[in-house]
C-alpha positions in Angstrom: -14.5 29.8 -3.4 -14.7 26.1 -4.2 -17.8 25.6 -3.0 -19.3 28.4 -5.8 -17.2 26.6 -8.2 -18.6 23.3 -7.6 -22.1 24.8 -7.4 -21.7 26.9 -10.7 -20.7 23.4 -12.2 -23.3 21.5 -10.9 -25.7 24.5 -12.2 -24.4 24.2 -15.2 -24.9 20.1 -15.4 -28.5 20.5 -14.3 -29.5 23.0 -16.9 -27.6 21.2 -20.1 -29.7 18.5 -18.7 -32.8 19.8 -19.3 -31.6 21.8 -22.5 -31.6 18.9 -23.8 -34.5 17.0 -22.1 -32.4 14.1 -21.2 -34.5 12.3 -18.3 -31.5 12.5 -15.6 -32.0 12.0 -12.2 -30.4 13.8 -10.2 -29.9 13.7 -5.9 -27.7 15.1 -3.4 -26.6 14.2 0.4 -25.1 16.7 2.4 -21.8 14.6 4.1 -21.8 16.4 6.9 -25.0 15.8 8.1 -24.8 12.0 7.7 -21.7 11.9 9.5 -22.8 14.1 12.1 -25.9 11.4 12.9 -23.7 8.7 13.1 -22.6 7.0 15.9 -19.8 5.2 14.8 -18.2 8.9 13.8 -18.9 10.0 17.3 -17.0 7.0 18.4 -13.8 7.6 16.0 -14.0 11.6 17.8 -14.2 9.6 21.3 -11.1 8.0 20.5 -9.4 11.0 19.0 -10.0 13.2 21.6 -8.3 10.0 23.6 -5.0 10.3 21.4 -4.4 13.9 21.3 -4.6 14.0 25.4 -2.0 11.2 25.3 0.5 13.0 22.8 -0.6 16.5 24.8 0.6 15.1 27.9 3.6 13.0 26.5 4.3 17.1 24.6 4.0 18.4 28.0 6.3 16.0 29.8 8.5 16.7 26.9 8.5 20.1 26.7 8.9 20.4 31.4 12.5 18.3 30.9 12.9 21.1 28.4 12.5 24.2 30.4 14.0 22.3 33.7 17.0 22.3 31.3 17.2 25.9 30.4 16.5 26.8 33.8 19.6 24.8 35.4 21.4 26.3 32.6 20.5 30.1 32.9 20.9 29.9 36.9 24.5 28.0 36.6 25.7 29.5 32.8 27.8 32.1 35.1 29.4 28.9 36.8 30.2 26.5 33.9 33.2 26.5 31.5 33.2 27.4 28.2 33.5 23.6 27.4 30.3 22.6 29.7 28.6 25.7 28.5 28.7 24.5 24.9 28.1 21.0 25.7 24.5 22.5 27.4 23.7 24.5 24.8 24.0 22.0 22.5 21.9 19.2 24.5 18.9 22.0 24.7 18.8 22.4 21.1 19.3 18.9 21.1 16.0 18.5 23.3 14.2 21.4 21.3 14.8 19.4 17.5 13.7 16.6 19.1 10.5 18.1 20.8 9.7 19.8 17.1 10.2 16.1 15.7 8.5 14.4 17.9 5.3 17.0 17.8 5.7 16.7 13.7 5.7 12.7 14.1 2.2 12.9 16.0 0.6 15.7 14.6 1.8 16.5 11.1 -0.1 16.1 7.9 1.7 12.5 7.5 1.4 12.3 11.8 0.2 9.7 13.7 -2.8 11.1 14.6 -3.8 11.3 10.7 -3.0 7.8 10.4 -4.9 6.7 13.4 -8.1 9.0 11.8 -7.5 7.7 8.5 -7.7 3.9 10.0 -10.8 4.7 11.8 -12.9 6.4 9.5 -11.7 4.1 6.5 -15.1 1.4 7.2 -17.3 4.5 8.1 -16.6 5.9 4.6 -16.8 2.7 2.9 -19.9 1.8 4.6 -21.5 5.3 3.1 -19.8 5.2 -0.2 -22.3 1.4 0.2 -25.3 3.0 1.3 -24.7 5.5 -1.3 -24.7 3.3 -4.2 -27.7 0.9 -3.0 -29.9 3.8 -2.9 -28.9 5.3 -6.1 -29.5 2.0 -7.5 -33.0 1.0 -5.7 -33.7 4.7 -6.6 -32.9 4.9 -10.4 -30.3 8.0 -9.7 -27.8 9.0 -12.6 -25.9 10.4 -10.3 -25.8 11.4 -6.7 -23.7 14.9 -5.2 -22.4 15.9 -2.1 -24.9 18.9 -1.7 -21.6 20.9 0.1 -19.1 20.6 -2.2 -21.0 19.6 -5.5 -18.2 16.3 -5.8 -20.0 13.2 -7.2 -20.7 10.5 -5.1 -22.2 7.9 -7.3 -22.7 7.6 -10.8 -24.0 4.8 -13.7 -21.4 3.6 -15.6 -23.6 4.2 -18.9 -21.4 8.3 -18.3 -18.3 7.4 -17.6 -16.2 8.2 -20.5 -12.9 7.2 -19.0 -12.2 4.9 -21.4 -13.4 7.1 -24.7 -10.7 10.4 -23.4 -8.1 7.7 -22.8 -8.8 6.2 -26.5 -9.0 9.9 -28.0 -5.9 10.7 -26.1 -4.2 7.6 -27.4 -5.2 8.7 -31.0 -4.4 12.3 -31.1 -0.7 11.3 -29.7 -0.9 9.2 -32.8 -1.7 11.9 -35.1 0.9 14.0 -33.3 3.7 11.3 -33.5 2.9 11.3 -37.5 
């Protein structure tokens, strides 16, 4: 769905373009591909792949001590007290918050292993975003897409109206506020 949007967007851009026969140029890259040809992404999936074994394995080791626990306890549940009993059940919830936590820590949208891929792809993106805005300047490109989602990658500055929406915005509050 947002890849239509973006593409009925960017259909739109191109044809008030040439409705009104502004020389724009415009190109596209297709992200994926570039990342797929380099090396330095296959190295950031290498170590990855690297991290998530050691958190599956620490998970595992985890999750054994675990189900060692409920076993004791449902063979020797007949045995215990009431008091010992409770005192069990409440060390293997204990053990199951903490196994959720620790699994949330390492793999949840704030996890570690976000943080690590954030770290490492960090100078891959930067280097595109720089190869991205060297050939769109050696080039003479207006603006440059990313051919899968239609998001703009590079742009002249001669377009961006930041500054005039902040200024109307400024003086319509104005206007309001009179």
């Amino acid at each position: 769905m947002k890849s239509k949007n973006y593409t009925y967007q960017l259909t739109i851009f191109i044809f008030l373009s040439f409705l009104f026969s502004t020389e724009i140029k415009l190109g596209h890259v297709f992200a994926d591909r570039i990342f797929n040809e380099l090396d330095e992404v296959r190295q950031v999936s290498i170590e990855m792949e690297k991290e998530q074994r050691k958190i599956e394995i620490e998970y595992q080791n985890l999750q054994f001590e675990l189900d060692s626990l409920l076993r004791n306890y449902e063979q020797q549940k007949m045995l215990m007290s009431d008091d010992r009993r409770a005192k069990t059940e409440a060390t293997i919830q204990t053990k199951g918050a903490e196994l959720e936590r620790y699994l949330q820590s390492k793999t949840g949208p704030q996890g570690e292993l976000i943080q690590i891929q954030e770290r490492l792809m960090a100078p891959i993106y930067e280097k595109i975003e720089k190869a991205i805005d060297v050939v769109g300047k050696e080039e003479g490109y207006d603006y440059i897409f990313n051919g899968s989602t239609g998001l703009i990658l590079y742009t002249i500055d001669q377009y961006d109206l930041t500054q005039k929406v902040i200024d109307k915005l400024k003086q319509m509050s104005q206007s309001e506020n009179e």
